[in-house]
N, C-alpha and C positions, 0 to 999 in steps of 0.2 A: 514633403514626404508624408503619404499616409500612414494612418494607425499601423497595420502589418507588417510595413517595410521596415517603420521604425523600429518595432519589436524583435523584428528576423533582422536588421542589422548588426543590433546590440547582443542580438542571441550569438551571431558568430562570432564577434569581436569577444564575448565575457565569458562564453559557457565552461562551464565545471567540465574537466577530465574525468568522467565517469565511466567506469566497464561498461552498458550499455549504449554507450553514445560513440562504442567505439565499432570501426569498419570490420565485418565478417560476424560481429556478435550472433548467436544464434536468436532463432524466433521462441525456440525453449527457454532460453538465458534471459530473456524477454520477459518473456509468462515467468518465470520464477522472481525475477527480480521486482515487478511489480507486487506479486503478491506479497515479497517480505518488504517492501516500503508501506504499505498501507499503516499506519500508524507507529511508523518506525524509522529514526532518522539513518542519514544516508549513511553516516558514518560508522554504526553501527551495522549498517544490512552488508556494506562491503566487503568484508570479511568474509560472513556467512555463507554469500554468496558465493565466492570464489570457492572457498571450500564444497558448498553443494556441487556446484557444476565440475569441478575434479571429480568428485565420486559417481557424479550422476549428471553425463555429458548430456544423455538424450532423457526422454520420456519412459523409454521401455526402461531401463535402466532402474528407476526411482521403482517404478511398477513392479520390477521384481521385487524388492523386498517388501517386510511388513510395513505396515503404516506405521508403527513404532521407531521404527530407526530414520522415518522421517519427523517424528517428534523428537526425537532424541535429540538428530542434529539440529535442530530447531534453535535448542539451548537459550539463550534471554534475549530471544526477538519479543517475546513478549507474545500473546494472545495468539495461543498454540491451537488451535483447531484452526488456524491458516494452513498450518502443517498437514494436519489430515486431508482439508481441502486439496492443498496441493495434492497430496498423494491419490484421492481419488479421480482427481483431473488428470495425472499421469495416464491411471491405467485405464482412464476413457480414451484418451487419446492414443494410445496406444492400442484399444481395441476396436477404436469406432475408424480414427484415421491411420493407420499404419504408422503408426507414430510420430506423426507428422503436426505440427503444430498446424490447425488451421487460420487461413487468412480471413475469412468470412465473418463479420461480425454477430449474426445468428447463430452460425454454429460454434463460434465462442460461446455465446450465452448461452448456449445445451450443456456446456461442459460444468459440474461441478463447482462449485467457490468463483464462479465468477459472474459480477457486475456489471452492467453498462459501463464503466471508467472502464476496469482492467481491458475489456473486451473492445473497446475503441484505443485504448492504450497500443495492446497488442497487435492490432490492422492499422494501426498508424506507425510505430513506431519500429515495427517488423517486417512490417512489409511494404511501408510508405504510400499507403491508402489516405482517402482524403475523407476524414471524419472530424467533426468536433469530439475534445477531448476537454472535458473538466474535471479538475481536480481542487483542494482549497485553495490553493495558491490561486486558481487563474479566477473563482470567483470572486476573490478579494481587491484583484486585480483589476475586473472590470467592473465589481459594487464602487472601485474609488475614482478609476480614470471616465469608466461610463456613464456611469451614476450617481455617482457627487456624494457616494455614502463611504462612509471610515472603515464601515464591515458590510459581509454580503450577508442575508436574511440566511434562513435554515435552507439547506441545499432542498431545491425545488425542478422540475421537467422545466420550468423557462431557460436554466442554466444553459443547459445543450443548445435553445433556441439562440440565447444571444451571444455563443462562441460561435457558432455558425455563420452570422450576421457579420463577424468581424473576419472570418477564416478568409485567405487569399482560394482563388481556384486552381492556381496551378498547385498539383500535388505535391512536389518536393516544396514548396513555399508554403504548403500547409504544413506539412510536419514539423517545419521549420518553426513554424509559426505557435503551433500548442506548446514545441519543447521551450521554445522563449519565452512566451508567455508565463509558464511554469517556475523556469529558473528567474523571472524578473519575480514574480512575490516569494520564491524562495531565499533571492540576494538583495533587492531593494524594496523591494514593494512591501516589506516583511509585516506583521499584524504591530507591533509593539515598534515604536520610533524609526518609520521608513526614511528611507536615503532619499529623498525626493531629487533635491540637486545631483543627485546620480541619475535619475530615472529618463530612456529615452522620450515617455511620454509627458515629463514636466510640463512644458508650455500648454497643450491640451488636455490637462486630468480636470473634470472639474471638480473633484474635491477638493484640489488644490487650490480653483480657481475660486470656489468658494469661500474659504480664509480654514478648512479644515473643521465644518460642522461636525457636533460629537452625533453619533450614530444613538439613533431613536426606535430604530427597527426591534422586531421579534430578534431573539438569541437563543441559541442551543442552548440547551440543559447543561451545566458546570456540571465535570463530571464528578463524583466522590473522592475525594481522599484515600490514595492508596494504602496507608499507612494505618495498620490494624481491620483494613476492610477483606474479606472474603474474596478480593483476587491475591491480597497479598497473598494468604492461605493457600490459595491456591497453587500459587509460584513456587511456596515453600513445599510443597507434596510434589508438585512436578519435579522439582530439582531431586528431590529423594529418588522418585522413580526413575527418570534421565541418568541418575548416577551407580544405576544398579542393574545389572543383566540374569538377576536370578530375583523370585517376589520380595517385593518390601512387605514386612510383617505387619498384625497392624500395631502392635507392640514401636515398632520403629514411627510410625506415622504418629501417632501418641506425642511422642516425642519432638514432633514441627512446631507443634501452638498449645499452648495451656490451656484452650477455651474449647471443650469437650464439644460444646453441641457447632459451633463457628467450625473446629474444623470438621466436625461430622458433617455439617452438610456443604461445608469448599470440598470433602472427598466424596460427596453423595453426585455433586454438578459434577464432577469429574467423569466419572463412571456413566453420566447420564447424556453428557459430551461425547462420548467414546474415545476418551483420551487416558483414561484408567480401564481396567481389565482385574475384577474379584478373580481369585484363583485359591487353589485348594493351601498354597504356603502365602498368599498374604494379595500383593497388589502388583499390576506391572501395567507398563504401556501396553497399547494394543498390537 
C-alpha cells in the first residue's frame, strides 16, 4: 500500500464528525468555518459556527448588516479582524459573484482575508477540485514521515511543492487525501508525544526510522505571553465593546486595565484595525 492509500484509508476508518465534513454542507459553511479555525481549536469554532450560519445562511445575509455585528458575534475566537475580513469577503461575493461562493482558486484569492490555504481549502473541500492543501498539521506530517525531521522548518512555497508530490490524481482521492493528512497530525502525528503505533505511516516514517533525531532546523518566533501583553488589552476593550449596543465611554474603557499608556495604545490598534469606531458618546464597534 502506498503513501496516499494508506493515509485516505485511515482517514475513512478515524475521521472526526465534524459540520464541514458533513453531506450538503455549504461552500459558504466552508469559507466561514475555515476562516474561524485559523488559529482556533475545533472545539471551540463549533459552536460559533453553527450559530453564524443560523443567522447568516448565505453571503448576502452577513453582507447586509454592519461589519460590527460580525465582530460582535465573533465573541472569543480570538483575533477579530478575521471577523471583519469575513465580512468584507461577504459583501465581495455578494457583489462580484451573486452571491455565490466561487470555486476557482484565483478568484478566491481576489476576495478579501484570504490566503493560499483558505483558498485551496475552499476549491478542495467544496467543491472537490484537485489541489495541494497545506496546513501545520500536514507540514509536520510530511517534515517527520518525508523528511526524517521532528518539526517542519518556518512555512516556506516548497510546502505546496511537496503535498503535490505526494497528492493521488484522482480528485475524490485527493481531497480525501489533504482531509487525512490533516486529521492524522491533528490525532496522531500531534507536535508533542505522537501516537506512532497508531500511525498508518509507521513502518515508512523515516523519523521513525531514524531512532527519532531531535530537530536542528530554523523555528518560528515563540509567540509572547498573553498575560499582561497588549492583546490581552485588547480582548478586555473588545469584550466591553461586544457587550454594549450604545458607545462605550472612555470613562468605562479606563476602567479594563490600570496601565494608562498599555491600554491607550491596545485602544489606539483598535481603532487603527477598524474594529473600534471614536464617536461623539465614547467608542463602539464598526
Amino acid at each position: 500500500m502506498n503513501f496516499a492509500s494508506a493515509v485516505v484509508d485511515w482517514y475513512h476508518a478515524n475521521r472526526r464528525d465534524l459540520p464541514w465534513r458533513r453531506d450538503g454542507f455549504t461552500a459558504w459553511g466552508t469559507l466561514v468555518s475555515e476562516f474561524m479555525l485559523q488559529q482556533t481549536p475545533v472545539t471551540r469554532v463549533i459552536p460559533r459556527l453553527e450559530e453564524w450560519l443560523t443567522r447568516w445562511p448565505t453571503p448576502a445575509d452577513l453582507a447586509a448588516v454592519p461589519p460590527g455585528e460580525a465582530v460582535r458575534a465573533w465573541q472569543s475566537l480570538g483575533y477579530p479582524r478575521r471577523a471583519l475580513w469575513l465580512h468584507a469577503c461577504a459583501v465581495a461575493i455578494t457583489e462580484r459573484h451573486d452571491g455565490v461562493v466561487p470555486d476557482d482558486v484565483h478568484e478566491l484569492l481576489a476576495l478579501p482575508g484570504i490566503g493560499d490555504y483558505t483558498a485551496r481549502a475552499v476549491a478542495v473541500f467544496a467543491y472537490g477540485d484537485r489541489h495541494p492543501v497545506v496546513d501545520t498539521n500536514i507540514r509536520r506530517v510530511i517534515a517527520r514521515a518525508v523528511d526524517g525531521q521532528g518539526e517542519p522548518g518556518p512555512p516556506a512555497k516548497r510546502d505546496l511543492a511537496a503535498m503535490e508530490a505526494l497528492l493521488p490524481k484522482d480528485r475524490p482521492a485527493a481531497a480525501a487525501f489533504n482531509a487525512g493528512m490533516m486529521e492524522l497530525g491533528a490525532l496522531v502525528c500531534i507536535a508533542r508525544n505522537p501516537r506512532c503505533d497508531d500511525c498508518p505511516l509507521s513502518e515508512e516514517c523515516r523519523w521513525r526510522q531514524a531512532g527519532y533525531p531531535d530537530y536542528e532546523g530554523p523555528r518560528k518566533a515563540v509567540q509572547k505571553k498573553f498575560e499582561g501583553s497588549d492583546r490581552q488589552v485588547r480582548g478586555l476593550i473588545m469584550a466591553e465593546l461586544r457587550a454594549s449596543h450604545i458607545p462605550v465611554t472612555a470613562e468605562e474603557i479606563d476602567g479594563v486595565w490600570p496601565d494608562a499608556a498599555q491600554r491607550d495604545r491596545a485602544l489606539s490598534g483598535l481603532i487603527a484595525d477598524g474594529l473600534a469606531v471614536r464617536t461623539s458618546g465614547g467608542y463602539t464597534l464598526p
